[in-house]
C-alpha positions in Angstrom: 121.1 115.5 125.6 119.3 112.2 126.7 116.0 112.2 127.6 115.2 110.4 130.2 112.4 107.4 129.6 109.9 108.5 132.6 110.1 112.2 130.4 109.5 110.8 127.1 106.4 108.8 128.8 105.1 111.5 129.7 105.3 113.5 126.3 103.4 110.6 124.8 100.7 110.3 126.9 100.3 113.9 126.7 100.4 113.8 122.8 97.8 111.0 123.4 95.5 113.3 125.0 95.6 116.1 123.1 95.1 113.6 120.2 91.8 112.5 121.5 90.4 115.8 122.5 90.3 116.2 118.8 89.2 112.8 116.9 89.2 112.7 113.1 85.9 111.2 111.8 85.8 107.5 110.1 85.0 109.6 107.1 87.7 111.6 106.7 90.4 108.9 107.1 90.3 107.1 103.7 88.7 104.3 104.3 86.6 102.4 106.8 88.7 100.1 108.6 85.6 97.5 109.2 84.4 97.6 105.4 86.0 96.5 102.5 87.3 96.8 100.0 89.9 98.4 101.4 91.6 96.8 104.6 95.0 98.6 106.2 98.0 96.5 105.0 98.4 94.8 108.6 95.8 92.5 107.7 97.3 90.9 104.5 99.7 89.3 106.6 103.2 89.7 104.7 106.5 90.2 106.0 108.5 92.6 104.7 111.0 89.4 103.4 108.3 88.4 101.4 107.3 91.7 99.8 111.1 92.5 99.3 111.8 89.4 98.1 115.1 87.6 96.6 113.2 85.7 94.1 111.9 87.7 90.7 109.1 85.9 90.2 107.9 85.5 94.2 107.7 81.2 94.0 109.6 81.6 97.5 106.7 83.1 99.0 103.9 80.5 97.2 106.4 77.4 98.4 106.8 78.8 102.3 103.0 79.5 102.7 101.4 76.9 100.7 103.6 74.3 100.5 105.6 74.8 103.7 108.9 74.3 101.9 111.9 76.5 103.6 114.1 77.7 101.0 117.6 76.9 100.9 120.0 80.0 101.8 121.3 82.0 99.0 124.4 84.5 99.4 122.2 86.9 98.8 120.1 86.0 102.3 123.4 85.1 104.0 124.5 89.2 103.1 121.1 90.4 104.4 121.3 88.8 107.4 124.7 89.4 108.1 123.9 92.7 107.3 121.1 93.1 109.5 123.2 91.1 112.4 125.6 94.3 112.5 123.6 96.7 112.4 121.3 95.6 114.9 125.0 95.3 116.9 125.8 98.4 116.2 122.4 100.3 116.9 122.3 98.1 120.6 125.5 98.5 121.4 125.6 102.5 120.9 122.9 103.0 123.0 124.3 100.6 125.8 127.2 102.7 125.6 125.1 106.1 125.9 122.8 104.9 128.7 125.6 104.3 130.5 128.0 106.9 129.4 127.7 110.5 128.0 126.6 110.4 124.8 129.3 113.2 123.5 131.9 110.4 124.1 130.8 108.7 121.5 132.7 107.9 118.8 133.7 105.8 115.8 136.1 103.5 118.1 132.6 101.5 119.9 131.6 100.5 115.8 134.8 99.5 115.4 134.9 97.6 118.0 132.1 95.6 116.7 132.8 95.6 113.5 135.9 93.8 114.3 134.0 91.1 115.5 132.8 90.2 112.1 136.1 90.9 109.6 136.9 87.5 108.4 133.7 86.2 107.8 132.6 84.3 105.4 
């Protein structure tokens, strides 16, 4: 069964305001967000290609951010982005097809579709 967007919406801002009657104290949370020396991990500023990255020793990471050097592409980068191409294909095209279609109809033949697209490849 789909649920429709306005629905979901509405869940949320529910959630939201049950979520609010009850606020956990600062003190309870683990840290403080304002005080060191702990800071949430969204202010270190890494991508998740630089914590995951290709190179053993991390020098990718030092070369793009200090020394603004791109790095040339490896297979291994050429693989995850190819990798990531289709499956960001696969995931829109899926839900295209059940937006506009009922959802039981779906099957294997729309990813193969796609994934027909990219045989051959290099």
């Amino acid at each position: 069964m789909v649920v429709p967007s306005f629905v979901f919406g509405r869940l949320l801002r529910r959630m939201h305001s049950l979520r609010q009657a009850y606020p956990i104290p600062d003190e309870l949370r683990g840290w403080s967000w304002d005080k060191p020396p702990v800071k949430p991990r969204a202010y270190l500023g890494l991508s998740i290609y630089e914590v995951a990255s290709y190179c053993p020793t991390r020098r990718d990471v030092w070369l793009r951010r200090f020394s603004g050097v791109t790095p040339s592409e490896i297979p291994a980068m050429k693989l995850g982005l190819d990798v990531h191409e289709v499956i960001s294909s696969v995931i829109s095209s899926v839900g295209r097809y059940a937006v506009l279609n009922d959802v039981e109809t779906i099957d294997s033949s729309i990813v193969d579709e796609i994934l027909r697209k990219y045989e051959g490849r290099e």
